[in-house]
Structure formats: C-alpha cells, structure tokens
C-alpha positions as CSV (number, residue, x, y, z in Angstrom):
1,X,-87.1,16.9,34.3
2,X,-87.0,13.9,36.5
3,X,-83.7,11.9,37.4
4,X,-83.5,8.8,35.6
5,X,-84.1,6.2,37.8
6,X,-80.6,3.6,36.8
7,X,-82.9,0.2,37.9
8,X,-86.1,1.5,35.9
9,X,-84.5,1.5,32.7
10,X,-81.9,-1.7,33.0
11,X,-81.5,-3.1,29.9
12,X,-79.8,-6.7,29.3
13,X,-76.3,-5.9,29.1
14,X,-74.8,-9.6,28.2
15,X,-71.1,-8.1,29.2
16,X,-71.9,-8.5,32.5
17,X,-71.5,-11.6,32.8
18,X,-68.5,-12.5,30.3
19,X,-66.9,-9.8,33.1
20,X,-68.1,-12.1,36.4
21,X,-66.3,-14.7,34.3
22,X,-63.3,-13.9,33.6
23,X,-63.3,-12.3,37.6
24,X,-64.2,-16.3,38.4
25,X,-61.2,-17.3,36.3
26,X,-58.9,-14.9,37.4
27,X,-59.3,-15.7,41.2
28,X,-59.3,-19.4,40.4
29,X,-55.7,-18.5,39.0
30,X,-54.6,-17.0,41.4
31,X,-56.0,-19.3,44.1
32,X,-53.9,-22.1,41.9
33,X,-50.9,-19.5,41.9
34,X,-50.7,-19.3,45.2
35,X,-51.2,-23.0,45.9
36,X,-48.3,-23.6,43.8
37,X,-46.2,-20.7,45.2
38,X,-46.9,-22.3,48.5
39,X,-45.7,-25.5,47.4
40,X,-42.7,-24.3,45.4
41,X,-41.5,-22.1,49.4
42,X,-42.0,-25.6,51.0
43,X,-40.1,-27.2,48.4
44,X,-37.5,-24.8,48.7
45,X,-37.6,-24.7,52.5
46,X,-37.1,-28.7,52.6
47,X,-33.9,-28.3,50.1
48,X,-32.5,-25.9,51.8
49,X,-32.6,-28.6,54.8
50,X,-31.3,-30.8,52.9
51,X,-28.6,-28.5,52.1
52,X,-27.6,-27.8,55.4
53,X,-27.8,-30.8,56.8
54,X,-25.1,-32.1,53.7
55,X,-22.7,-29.3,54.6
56,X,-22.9,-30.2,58.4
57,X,-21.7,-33.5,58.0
58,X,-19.2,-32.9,55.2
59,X,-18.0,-30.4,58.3
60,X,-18.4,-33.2,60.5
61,X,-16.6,-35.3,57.8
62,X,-13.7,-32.7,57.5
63,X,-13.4,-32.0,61.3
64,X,-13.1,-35.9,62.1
65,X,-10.2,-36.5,59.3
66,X,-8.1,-33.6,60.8
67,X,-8.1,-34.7,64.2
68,X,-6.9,-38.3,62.6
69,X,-4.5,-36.5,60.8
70,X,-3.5,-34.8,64.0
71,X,-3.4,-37.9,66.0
72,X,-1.4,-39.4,63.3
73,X,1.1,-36.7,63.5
74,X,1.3,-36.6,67.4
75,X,1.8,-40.5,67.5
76,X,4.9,-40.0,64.9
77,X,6.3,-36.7,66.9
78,X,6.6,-38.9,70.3
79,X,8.0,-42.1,68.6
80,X,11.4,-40.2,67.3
81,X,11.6,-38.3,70.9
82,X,14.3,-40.3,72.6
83,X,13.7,-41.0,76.0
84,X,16.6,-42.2,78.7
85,X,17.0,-41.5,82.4
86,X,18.3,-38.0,84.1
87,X,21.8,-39.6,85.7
88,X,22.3,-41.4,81.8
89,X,21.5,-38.5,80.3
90,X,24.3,-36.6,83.0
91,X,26.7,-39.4,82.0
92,X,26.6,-39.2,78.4
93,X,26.7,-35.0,78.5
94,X,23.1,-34.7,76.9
95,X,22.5,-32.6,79.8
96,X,25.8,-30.0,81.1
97,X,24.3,-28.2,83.8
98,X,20.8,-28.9,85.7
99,X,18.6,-26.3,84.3
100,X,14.9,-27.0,85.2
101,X,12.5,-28.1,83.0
102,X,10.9,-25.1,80.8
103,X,7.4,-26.4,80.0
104,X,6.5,-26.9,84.2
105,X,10.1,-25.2,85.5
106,X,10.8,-28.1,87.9
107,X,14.3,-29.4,88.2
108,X,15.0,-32.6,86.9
109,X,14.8,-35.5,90.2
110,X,17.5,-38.9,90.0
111,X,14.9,-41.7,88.3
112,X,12.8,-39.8,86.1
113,X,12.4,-40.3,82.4
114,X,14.0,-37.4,80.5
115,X,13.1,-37.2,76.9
116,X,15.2,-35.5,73.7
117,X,13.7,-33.7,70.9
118,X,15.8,-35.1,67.8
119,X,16.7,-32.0,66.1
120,X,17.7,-29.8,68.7
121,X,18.3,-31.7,71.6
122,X,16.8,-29.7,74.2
123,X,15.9,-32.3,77.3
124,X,12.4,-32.0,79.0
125,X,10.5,-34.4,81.5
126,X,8.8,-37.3,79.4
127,X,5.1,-36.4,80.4
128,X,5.9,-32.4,80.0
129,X,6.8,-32.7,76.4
130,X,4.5,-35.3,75.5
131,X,1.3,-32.8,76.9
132,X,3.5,-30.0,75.0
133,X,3.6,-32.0,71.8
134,X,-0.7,-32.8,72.0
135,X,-0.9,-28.9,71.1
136,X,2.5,-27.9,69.2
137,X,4.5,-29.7,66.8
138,X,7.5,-27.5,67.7
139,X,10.4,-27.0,70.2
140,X,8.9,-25.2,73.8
141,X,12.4,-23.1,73.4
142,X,13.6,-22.7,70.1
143,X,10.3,-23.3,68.0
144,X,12.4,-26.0,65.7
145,X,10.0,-28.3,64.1
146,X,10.0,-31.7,66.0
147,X,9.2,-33.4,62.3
148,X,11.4,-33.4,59.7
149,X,9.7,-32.9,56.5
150,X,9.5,-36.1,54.2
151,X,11.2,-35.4,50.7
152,X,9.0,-35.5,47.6
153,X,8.8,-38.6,46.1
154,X,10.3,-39.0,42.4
155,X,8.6,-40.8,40.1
C-alpha cells in the first residue's frame, strides 16, 4: 500500500479561507487594540502630568500662604515687645541685677536697646530677640507664648 500523497488528493476545502479571514480580522483587532491601548497609556501618562503639576502648585500655593501667615505673626510678636534703653531699664527696676543676655550670653553695654517680652518680662538685646522671635514664638527662658491668644468672637 502506498502512502497517500496529502497534495495529490487536495480537494477544495472552502473553510480555508473563512479561517484566513477571520485570522485577518482578528489581527486587524488587535492591531486597532493596541493602537487604542497605546493611546489610552499616553492619555493617562499626560493626566497624570497634569495631576502633578496641580498638586505642586497647590503645594506651592499652601507653602507661600504659611510663610505670609508666619511673617504676619512675627511682625505682630515684635510690635508688642517693648523696647527702652539698659540704664532706663536699671532706673525703672525692669532689670535688678546685670545678668547677660541668654540668647548670645553677652552682658548688657550703657546705650544699647534692651527689649521686654510683654508677658513675662524677661529683658534681651533688641536684635537677639528679634532673630530669636524669626524662629520661635516663645520666651528663650521660660517658653511663655509671646502672643496672647485673641478670644473667640461672639456673634
């Protein structure tokens, strides 16, 4: 018995080509598929720019209203420090005995500005609690607030 040759005996098998159709289709889909997955990552790529370039300058924003806020607050701190010279301050008692200055432990010279924090009355040189006061809103010796709170307002 011979071997059956396959390309001797072909017969027209219309399948065939319904099958290189739907192979034609299917790559066409998924050419389009990946087309429009490609598009939908660079959508998604330029959004998510978007995104954080938004929360960078709603940062920015937020950053740039708290340093007004702190200027605000260092401007009110200095303007109720009282301020008067060493040999008033002697005269009217503020200061009893000459202790040096805490914040850069120098002793207080005849001429210079002293200044007063308001609630606790502790004496410093003017330009020593002033570069204090740019980083603390309290007292170098006894942490007590230099700001009073406001009180509520009633309405």
């Amino acid at each position: 018995m011979a071997a059956a040759n396959p390309t001797s005996s072909a017969v027209f098998d219309p399948s065939i080509f319904d099958c290189l159709w739907w192979t034609r289709t299917a790559l066409k889909l998924l050419k389009w598929l990946g087309w429009g997955a490609l598009c939908s990552a660079a959508a998604a790529v330029v959004l998510l720019a978007c995104a954080a370039a938004y929360l960078a300058f709603a940062e920015h924003r937020r950053r740039k209203a708290a340093l007004a806020r702190r200027k605000r607050l260092r401007r009110r701190m200095m303007s109720t420090v009282r301020d008067a010279p060493y040999e008033q301050m002697l005269a009217a008692r503020i200061i009893i005995q000459a202790k040096p200055c805490v914040v850069c432990r120098r002793e207080y010279e005849a001429g210079e500005t002293c200044s007063v924090l308001p609630r606790c009355a502790h004496v410093f040189h003017r330009h020593c609690i002033a570069a204090w006061l740019r980083h603390h809103n309290t007292c170098p010796i006894c942490n007590a607030a230099v700001l009073v709170a406001l009180p509520a307002a009633t309405s």
